[in-house]
C-alpha positions, 0 to 999 in steps of 0.5 A: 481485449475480447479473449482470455487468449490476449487478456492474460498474456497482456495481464501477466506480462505488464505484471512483470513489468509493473514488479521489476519497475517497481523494485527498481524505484524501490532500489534506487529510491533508497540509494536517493534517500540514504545519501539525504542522512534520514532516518529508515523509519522516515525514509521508509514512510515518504520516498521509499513507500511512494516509490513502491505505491506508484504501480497502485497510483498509476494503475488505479488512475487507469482504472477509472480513466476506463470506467473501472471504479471497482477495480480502482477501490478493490485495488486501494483496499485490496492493496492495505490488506496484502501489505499486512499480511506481507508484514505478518508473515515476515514478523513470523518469519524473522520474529514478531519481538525483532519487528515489532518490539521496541518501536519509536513513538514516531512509529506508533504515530504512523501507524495510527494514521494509517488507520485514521485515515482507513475509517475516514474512508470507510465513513465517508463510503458509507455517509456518501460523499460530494463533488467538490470542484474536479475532486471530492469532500472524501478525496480532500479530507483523505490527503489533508489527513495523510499531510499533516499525519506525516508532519506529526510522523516526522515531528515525533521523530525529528529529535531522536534517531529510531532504535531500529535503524541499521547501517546499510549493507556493503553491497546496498551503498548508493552509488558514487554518482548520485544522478545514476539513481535519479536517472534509474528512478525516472526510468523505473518510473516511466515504466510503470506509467507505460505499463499501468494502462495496459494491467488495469484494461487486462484485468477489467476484461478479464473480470469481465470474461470470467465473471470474476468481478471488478472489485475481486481482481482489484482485490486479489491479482491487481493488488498482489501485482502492485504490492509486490515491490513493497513485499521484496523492499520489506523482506529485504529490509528485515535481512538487514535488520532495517526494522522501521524501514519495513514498518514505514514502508509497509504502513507509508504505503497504506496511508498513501494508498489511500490517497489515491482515492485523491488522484482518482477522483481528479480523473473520475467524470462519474462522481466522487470515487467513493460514492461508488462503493459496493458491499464488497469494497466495504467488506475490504476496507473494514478487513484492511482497517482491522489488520492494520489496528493489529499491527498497532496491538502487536507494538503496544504489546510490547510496551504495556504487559497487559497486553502481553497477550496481543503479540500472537495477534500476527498469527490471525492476520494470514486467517482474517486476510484469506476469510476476508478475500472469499467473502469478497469473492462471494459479494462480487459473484452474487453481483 
């Protein structure tokens, strides 16, 4: 693509593919998941947050299959860093005490894995990372971490039903025949693999044409495209007062977000993903770690009155999430 004239009607246009495929996988992921029984805080954390991840996999795997390895991290972080601040402002919206206050310690667990898992990225960027076989030391210890941080997840959670679960709506019933919503996710899903090749080679050229960089889009348009079925799953959610479904999905999709780094590598000829690390990816992953450790302050301010203060913290999250992002931009343009 040598034109802005084809790169941005390609870019816009498998966007919206990208968006209505993934608010699909999210509808009838959760249809597929109410009629197991599981919690919401659980079916947020597995099916409905990797359903709503898949445009960043699949887009991502795009990414370095053309070389992109930039676009690919800016993607991974730059993703994390839009699911908080989609969750920060539904918590102003809908109230910081509803969304926060009175969370499990299943909760609290996925959170903290979240963010685990962030830092050992980070410290693997930053130590520097080896091939192991067709993947990485990094991309091996990331998706153990994520397994067994979701078996302590569910551990935690298995002998308690979440406070903050709620009946689904009357319209949001699965359907009464169970294979129209596994027919309907495979649909969505098969979308999305169409569709991913085509936003990531648009946004590479448009970086390239506008000197934009590789690393910003995938922090700014490639994120905010792939997050936005994570987006409208948690607004909805928080109208229903389904509150542990919008934790799960938000922070279920950072941890799986960073399992990406995992698949990536398997499709990366040009070492670990990782290693290709540029001070604007640091910047976005430090930035994507420290809002995700607000949300965990927000929740224990709710169970520790010393730290009563840190309820406000939400209203830093859109500051911190913008600053990050210019800073971003001005990393890659000196670049």
């Amino acid at each position: 693509m040598d034109s802005l004239s084809v790169a941005v009607p390609v870019f816009m246009g498998t966007a919206l593919v990208v968006v209505l495929a993934g608010i699909a996988l999210a509808r009838f992921g959760d249809e597929i998941a109410e009629s197991t029984g599981w919690g919401a805080l659980w079916v947020g954390t597995v099916l409905v947050s990797i359903a709503t991840s898949l445009p960043e996999l699949v887009t991502n795997i795009s990414a370095v299959l053309i070389d992109a390895p930039g676009l690919a991290l800016g993607n991974v972080f730059g993703a994390d860093m839009i699911n908080i601040f989609t969750i920060a402002m539904v918590a102003l919206l809908f109230g910081v005490k509803n969304l926060f206050g009175d969370q499990p310690k299943d909760t609290q667990v996925l959170v903290l894995v979240s963010v685990f898992m962030g830092v050992l990225a980070l410290a693997i960027g930053v130590w520097g990372d080896l091939n192991v076989g067709p993947t990485s030391v990094g991309g091996l210890l990331i998706i153990a971490v994520y397994f067994y941080g979701m078996k302590r997840v569910y551990d935690t959670g298995r002998n308690s039903a979440s406070p903050t679960d709620a009946p689904m709506a009357a319209d949001d019933s699965p359907s009464e025949k169970p294979w129209v919503a596994w027919v309907g996710f495979l649909v969505a899903a098969g979308a999305i693999i169409a569709a991913a090749p085509f936003l990531a080679n648009s946004a590479d050229s448009i970086a390239e044409i506008t000197g934009l960089g590789a690393s910003f889009m995938g922090v700014l348009a490639v994120s905010i495209v792939t997050t936005l079925p994570e987006a409208s799953v948690t607004i909805t959610a928080a109208v229903r007062r389904s509150y542990g479904l919008v934790i799960g999905n938000i922070y279920g999709s950072c941890a799986f977000n960073l399992t990406i780094i995992f698949y990536a590598d398997l499709f990366h000829g040009d070492g670990p993903l990782l290693g290709q690390m540029q001070p604007e990816h640091f910047v976005a992953a430090g930035s994507a770690i420290g809002l995700m450790s607000l949300g965990y302050l927000i929740i224990r301010s709710f169970k520790d009155k010393a730290l009563a203060p840190a309820r406000h913290l939400a209203l830093l999250v859109p500051v911190i999430y913008v600053g990050s992002l210019l800073w971003v931009f001005n990393l890659s343009s000196a670049a």
